[in-house]
Every structure is written in structure tokens, then in C-alpha cells.
N, C-alpha and C positions, 0 to 999 in steps of 0.2 A: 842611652848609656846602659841602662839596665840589659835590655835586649844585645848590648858588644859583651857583656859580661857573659850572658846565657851563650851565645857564640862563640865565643873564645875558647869554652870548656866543652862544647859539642860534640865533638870528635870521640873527647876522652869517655864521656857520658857515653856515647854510641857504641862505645868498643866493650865498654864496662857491662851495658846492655846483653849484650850480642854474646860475650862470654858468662856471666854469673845467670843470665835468666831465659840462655837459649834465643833468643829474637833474632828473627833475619835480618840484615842490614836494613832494608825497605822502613821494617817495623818497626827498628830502632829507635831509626833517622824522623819517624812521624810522632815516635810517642816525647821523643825532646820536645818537636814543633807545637807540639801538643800542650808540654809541660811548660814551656816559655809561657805558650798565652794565658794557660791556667795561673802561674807564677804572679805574672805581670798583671794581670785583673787581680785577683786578690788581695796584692799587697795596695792595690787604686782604689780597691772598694773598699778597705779598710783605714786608707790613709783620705777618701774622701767623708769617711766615716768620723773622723777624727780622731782614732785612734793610734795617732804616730807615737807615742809612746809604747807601747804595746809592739810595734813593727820596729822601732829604734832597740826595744830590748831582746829582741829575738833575734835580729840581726848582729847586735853585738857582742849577743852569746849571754847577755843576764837573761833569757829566760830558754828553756830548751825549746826548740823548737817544735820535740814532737808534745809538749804541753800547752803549746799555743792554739787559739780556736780559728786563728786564722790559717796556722800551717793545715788544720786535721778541717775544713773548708773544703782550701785548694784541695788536697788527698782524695775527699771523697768526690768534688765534681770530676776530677780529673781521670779517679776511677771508672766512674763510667764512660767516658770517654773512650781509654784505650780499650775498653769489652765494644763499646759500640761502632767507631771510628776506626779502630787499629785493628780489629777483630782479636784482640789477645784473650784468651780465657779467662774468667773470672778468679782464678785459681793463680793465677801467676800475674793478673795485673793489681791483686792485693798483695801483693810483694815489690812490683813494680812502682806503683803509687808513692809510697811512703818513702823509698829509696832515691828516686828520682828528685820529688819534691825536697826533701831534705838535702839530697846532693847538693841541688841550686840555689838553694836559702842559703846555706855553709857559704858557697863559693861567694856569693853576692855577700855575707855578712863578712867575710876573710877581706874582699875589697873595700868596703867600710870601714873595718878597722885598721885596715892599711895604709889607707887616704884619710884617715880622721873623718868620715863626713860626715855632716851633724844634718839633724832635722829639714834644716830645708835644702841640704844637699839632696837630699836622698828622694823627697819630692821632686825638684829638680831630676832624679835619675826617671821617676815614675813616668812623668811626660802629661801628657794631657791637659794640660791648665792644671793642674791641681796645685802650684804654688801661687798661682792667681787667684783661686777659687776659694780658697781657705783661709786665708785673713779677713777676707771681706765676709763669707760665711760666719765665720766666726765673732766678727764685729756685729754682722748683724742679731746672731743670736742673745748676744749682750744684750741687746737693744740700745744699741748705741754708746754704750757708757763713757767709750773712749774717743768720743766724736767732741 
């Protein structure tokens, strides 16, 4: 689901791209593909982390995003990326980074609040077992209590 979200708004992303920071189609179209996976791991390795509060308030607009240490993560892996990967300059994929990533956090926290979806919807959008993996995770770090 997450990833029909980042799709959905592709297009608009790519053109937004392509007009405010110069990028040719090509470069656009790779530095999304790019930003998706950066997006989409981060918010898994921070919601495997247990940090879904954190990812629930940023998403729903109680914390800004660009003060989140998981939006400014994603930012900086994803930075080198488009210098190494897209070939974009150093000089314009630190303009590009921050834009992009927040783009896609916005759009994805706009469909959350849209749809209501709480805590384990939102795992549910993540994918990967991680709505399996984290009760029992977390039961086990109890040490059982609730067994």
C-alpha cells in the first residue's frame, strides 16, 4: 500500500523535479525510485525498532517532519544515493533530498489522516511481517508478563 501511495503521486513528483531543480526526465524518474526504497526502509526500520509512536506522529502532522531523526536518516542515506546512483551533484541533491523526502512523508501522512489509520494500519501499509513480528517482539521483551 505504501508503495500505491508513492506511485500515485510519481508523475506529479517527477514533473516538480524536472521543473524546480533542472533534472532530466531519466533523473527524475530514478531519484523517486530511489526515494520510495529510501522512504519505505526507514519508516520499517524504525517501526521494527519500535518506534511507531514517533512514525504515527510525524505522519499525522504532531511532529514536523523535518525535526524527526527518522525523516533527517532517510535525507541523508538517500543523499548519497542520488550523488552516487543518479549522478546528481552534491549541490543540488542537498536540495533535492529534503524536498522529495518530505514530499512523500506529507502525501503518505495526508492518506493517514484521510483514512484514519491507526498504529497497526500503518504496519500493515509497511509490509514485511512487521505486524507479525512486533507483538510477539515485544512480548518477548516483557519477558513474558502477559503470557
Amino acid at each position: 500500500m505504501l508503495g500505491n501511495i508513492i506511485n500515485s503521486v510519481k508523475g506529479q513528483l517527477t514533473g516538480e523535479l524536472q521543473d524546480k531543480f533542472k533534472l532530466d526526465p531519466q533523473q527524475a524518474n530514478q531519484s523517486v525510485d530511489l526515494a520510495k526504497d529510501h522512504v519505505t526502509e526507514g519508516l520499517r526500520k524504525e517501526a521494527s525498532g519500535g518506534d511507531m509512536g514517533g512514525i504515527m506522529n510525524m505522519l499525522k502532522g504532531q511532529q514536523s517532519p523535518q525535526g524527526s531523526p527518522v525523516m533527517n536518516s532517510m535525507i541523508q542515506n538517500y543523499l548519497g544515493d542520488l550523488t552516487s546512483k543518479v549522478g546528481i551533484p552534491e549541490s543540488v541533491a542537498q536540495q533535492v533530498a529534503p524536498f522529495v523526502v518530505s514530499f512523500l512523508i506529507n502525501k503518505i501522512g495526508g492518506k493517514v489522516s484521510a483514512d484514519g489509520l491507526g498504529q497497526s494500519d500503518i504496519m500493515g501499509m509497511l509490509g514485511g511481517g512487521l505486524a507479525d513480528k512486533l507483538p510477539k517482539g515485544i512480548g518477548d521483551k516483557l519477558g513474558g508478563l502477559f503470557k
